[in-house]
N, C-alpha and C positions, 0 to 999 in steps of 0.2 A: 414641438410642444413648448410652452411659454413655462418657462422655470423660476421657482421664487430667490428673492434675493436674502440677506439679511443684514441688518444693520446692529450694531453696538453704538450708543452713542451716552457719551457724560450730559448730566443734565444737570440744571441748578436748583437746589432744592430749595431755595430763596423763591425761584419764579416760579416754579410746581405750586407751593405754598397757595403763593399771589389767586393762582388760575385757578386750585380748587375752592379757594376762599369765593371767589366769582363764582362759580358754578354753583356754590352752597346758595350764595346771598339771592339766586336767578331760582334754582330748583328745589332748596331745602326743605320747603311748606309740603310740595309732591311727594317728593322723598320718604316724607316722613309720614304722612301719612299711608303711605304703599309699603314702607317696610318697617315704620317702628312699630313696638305693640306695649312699648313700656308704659307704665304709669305717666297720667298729667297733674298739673299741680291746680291747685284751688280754680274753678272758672270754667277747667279746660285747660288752662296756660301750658306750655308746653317749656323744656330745660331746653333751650336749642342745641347749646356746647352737648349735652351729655345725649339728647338725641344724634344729633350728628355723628357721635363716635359711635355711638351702636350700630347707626347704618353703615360706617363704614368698615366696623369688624363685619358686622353681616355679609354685605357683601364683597367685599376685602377693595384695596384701592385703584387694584388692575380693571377689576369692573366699573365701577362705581364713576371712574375720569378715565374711562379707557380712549376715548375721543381726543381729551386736553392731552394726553400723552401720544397717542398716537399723531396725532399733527403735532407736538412738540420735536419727534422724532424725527417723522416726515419732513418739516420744513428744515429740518437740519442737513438732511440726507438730498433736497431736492434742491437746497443752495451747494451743496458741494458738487452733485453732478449736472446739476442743468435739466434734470430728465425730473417728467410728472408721477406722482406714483397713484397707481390707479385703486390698490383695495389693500386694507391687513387682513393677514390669517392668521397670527400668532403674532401676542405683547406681551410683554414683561419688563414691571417696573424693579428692579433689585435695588436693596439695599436703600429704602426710602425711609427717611427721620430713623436712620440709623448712625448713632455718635463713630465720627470716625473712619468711618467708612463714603466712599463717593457713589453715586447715585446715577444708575448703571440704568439707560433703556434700552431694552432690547425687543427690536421687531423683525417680523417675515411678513415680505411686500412684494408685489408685482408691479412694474412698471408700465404704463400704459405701452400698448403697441406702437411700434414706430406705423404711422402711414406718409408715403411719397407722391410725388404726381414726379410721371415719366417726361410730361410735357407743362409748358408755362398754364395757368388757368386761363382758357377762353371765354371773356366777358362778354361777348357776343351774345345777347338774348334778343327772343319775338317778343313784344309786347303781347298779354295774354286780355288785354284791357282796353277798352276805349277809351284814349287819351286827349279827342279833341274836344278842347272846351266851349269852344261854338254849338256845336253840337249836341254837346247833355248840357250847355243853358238852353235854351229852345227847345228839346224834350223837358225839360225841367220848366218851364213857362205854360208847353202846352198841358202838361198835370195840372200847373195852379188853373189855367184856363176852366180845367173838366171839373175843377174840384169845386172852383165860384160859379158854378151855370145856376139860371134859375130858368122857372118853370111857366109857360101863361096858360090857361085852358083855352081849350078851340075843343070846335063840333064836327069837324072833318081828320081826317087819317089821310093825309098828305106825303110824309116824308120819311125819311130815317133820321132827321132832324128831329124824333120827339119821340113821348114814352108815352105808353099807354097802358091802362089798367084793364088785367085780362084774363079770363080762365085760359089754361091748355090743356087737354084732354085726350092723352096719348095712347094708342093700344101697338102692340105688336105681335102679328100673326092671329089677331082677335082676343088675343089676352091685356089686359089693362095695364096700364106699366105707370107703376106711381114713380121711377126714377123719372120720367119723364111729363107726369105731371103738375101742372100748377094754376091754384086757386085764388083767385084776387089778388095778380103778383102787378107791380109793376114793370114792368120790361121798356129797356129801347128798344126801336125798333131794329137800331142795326148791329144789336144784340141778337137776335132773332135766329134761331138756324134750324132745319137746316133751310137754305134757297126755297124749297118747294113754300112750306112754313110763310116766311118775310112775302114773301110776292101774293099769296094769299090775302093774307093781314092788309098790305097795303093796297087791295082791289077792294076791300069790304068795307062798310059804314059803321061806324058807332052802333051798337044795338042787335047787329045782324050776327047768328048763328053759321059759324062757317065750317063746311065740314070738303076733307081731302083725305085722297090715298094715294101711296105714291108707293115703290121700291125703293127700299135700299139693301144692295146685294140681293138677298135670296129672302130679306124678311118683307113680308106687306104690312104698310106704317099706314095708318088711321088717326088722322087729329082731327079732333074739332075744339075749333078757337070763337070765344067773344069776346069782343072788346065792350067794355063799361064807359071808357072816357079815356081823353086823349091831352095831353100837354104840350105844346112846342117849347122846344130846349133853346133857351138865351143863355149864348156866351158870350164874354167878353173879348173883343180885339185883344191879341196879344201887345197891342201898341198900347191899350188903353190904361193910363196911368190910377183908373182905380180898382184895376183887378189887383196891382200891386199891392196898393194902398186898403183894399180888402182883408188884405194877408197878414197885416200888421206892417206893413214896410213905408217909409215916408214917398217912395216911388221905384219906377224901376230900376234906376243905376244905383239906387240903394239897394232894392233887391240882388240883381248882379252882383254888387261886391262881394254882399255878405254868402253868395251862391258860388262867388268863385273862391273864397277863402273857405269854405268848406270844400269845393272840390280839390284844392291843392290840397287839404289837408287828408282827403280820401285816396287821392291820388299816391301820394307820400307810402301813408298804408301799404295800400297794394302792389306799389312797385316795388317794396319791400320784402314785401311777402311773397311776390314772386321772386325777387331777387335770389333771398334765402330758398328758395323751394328749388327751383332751376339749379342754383351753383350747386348748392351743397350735396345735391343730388349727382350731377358733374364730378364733383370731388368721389364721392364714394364709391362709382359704375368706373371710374378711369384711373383710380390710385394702387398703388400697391401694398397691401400691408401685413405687417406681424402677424401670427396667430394672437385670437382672443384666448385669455389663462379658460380653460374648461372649470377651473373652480368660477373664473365670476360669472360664467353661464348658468353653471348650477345654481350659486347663490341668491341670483336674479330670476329666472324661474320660480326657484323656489318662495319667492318673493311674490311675483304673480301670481303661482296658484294657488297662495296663501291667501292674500286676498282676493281672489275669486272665491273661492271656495267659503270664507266674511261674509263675502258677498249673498250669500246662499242659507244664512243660516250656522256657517259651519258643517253643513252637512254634503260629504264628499261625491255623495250617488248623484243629488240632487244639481251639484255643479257641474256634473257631467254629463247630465242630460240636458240642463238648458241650453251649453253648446254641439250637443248632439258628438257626442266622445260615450266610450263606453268601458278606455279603461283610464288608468291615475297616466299609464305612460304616454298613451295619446294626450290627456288632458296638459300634461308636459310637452307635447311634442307642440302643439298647438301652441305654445308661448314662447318657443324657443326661437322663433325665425323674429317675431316683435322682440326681444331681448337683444339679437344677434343684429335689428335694425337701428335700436337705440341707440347703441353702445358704437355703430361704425359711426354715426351721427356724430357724436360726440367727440369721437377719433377726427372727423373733419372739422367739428368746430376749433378742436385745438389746431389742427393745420393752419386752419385760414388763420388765428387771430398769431402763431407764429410770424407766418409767413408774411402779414399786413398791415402788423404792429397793432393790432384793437384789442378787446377786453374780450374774452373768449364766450359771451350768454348772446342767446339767439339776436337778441336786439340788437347790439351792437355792433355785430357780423351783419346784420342785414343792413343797415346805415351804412355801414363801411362798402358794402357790396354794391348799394346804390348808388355810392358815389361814382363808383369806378363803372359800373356796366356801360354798353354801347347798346341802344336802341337801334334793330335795325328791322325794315321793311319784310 
């Protein structure tokens, strides 16, 4: 079980001073509206000097900069031993703007958990993505291609090259089935499904009322189809320099460029994003680590079901049933494995940005990650 530490540490009450004057100059308007209740001066106007001390007797100065103190402590405590500290549970500022006397912080902390890998990290990843860019340009060409077709009218039902305007009139087992019906739609034809349907269609004339039954599985399917009028579908050559030029683009190797610095830039993304998703996953299933402090399980929890239960109204019954929990201790237990997931997350983000010299926030582990990985087959 993970045990707290404690620190004593002298502070300067010159830079205490500095920090809550900043805090005041950022929060004081808040502040004061949420806890003063004194008198204001002509306007509205508010005393600020004399509001400020009231909040700060109200709420005394341990609360009020418990944060500026508690990382003033912290960063003292985490230069001297090299180690992160992960939560406080007890501060105390002594003997603050008192003549004569030195200026005494004293905190109770937890250290992050040590985590280790037994073995070096294996950069070895599958790519989870399509990477060749030949390939999604030319799927990317044949979209502009579908997206500029136009349209001629014709008097024949020819092809699956073209779209026809149509009722379908669908029954299943003798009962009428509007999911499957449709009135003056346009459809392609090689939209069309199912097979019985399309080959129908395309044996019938303009004008003619077409009726079929067929099985599928155990149900008996009854359409009947007309078509009203028929269009052949004109596309453009994917060679042809004014589909590009359609698109807004001065041609195609203008389009290209601008298709392939986008795709680098998607590319980037995801390889990223796998990157971080794969390793850091790697790190947390292969490392070995400290117990997490059961206070900052509870803490964190307690945090989740807090706002879950915001979420709800405030109303505790009601947050338990929308995720189908029926008492507060399931309603706990349900967030305790997401708390226990975050927190090892984070135990590996510190790892890696140790171990690889980076800034320890998801993005810059993942940058880092993509430098180094090995794509392989």
């Amino acid at each position: 079980m993970a045990t707290p530490f404690h620190a004593n540490v002298a502070l300067k009450e010159r830079d205490l001073k500095e920090k809550f004057d900043d805090h005041w100059l950022q929060n004081g308007e808040m502040l004061c509206q949420k806890y003063y209740k004194g008198k204001k001066g002509p306007g509205g106007s508010l005393n600020t000097p004399k509001a400020r001390k009231v909040v700060e007797n109200t709420l005394g100065v341990n609360r009020l900069y418990s944060d500026i103190i508690a990382d003033m402590i912290g960063t003292a405590v985490e230069k001297e031993t090299g180690k992160r500290i992960m939560f406080v549970t007890d501060l105390l500022l002594n003997d603050f703007d008192t003549p004569d006397k030195p200026t005494v912080g004293i905190m109770q902390y937890y250290y992050w958990p040590k985590l280790t890998m037994p073995e070096p990290l294996n950069f070895e990843l599958k790519s989870s993505g399509d990477r060749d860019f030949e390939k999604a340009f030319t799927a990317r060409c044949e979209q502009l291609r579908q997206s500029y077709k136009t349209f001629t009218t014709t008097d024949i039902i020819k092809s699956e090259n073209q779209r026809l305007s149509m009722d379908i009139l669908t029954a299943i087992n003798g009962k009428p089935s509007e999911e499957h019906t449709k009135r003056s739609v346009w459809v392609e034809v090689e939209d069309l499904h199912p097979p019985e349907v399309k080959d129908a269609v395309l044996a019938s004339k303009i004008g003619e009322l077409v009726e079929l039954s067929f099985m599928d599985g155990e149900d008996e399917i009854n359409v009947h189809v007309k078509v009203y009028a028929a269009n052949d579908i004109v596309r453009m050559d994917l060679d042809d320099e004014d589909l590009y030029i359609s698109a807004g683009n001065e041609s195609k190797a203008d389009f290209r460029a601008k298709f392939q610095n986008q795709f680098e830039k998607q590319k980037e993304v995801s390889e990223q994003g796998q990157c971080y998703s794969d390793l850091t996953m790697k790190i947390m299933t292969t490392s070995d680590m400290e117990n997490i402090p059961n206070a900052w399980l509870t803490s964190n929890i307690d945090r989740f079901v807090d706002r879950h239960v915001d979420s709800q109204g405030g109303n505790l019954q009601k947050a338990m049933e929308v995720v189908g929990v029926q008492t507060e201790d399931a309603l706990r237990k349900m967030f305790e494995g997401q708390v226990y997931k975050e927190t090892v997350q984070q135990m590996a983000n510190m790892w890696y940005a140790d171990e690889f010299d980076c800034l320890a926030d998801n993005q810059s582990i993942a940058a880092d990650m993509r430098s180094r990985v090995i794509w392989v087959d």
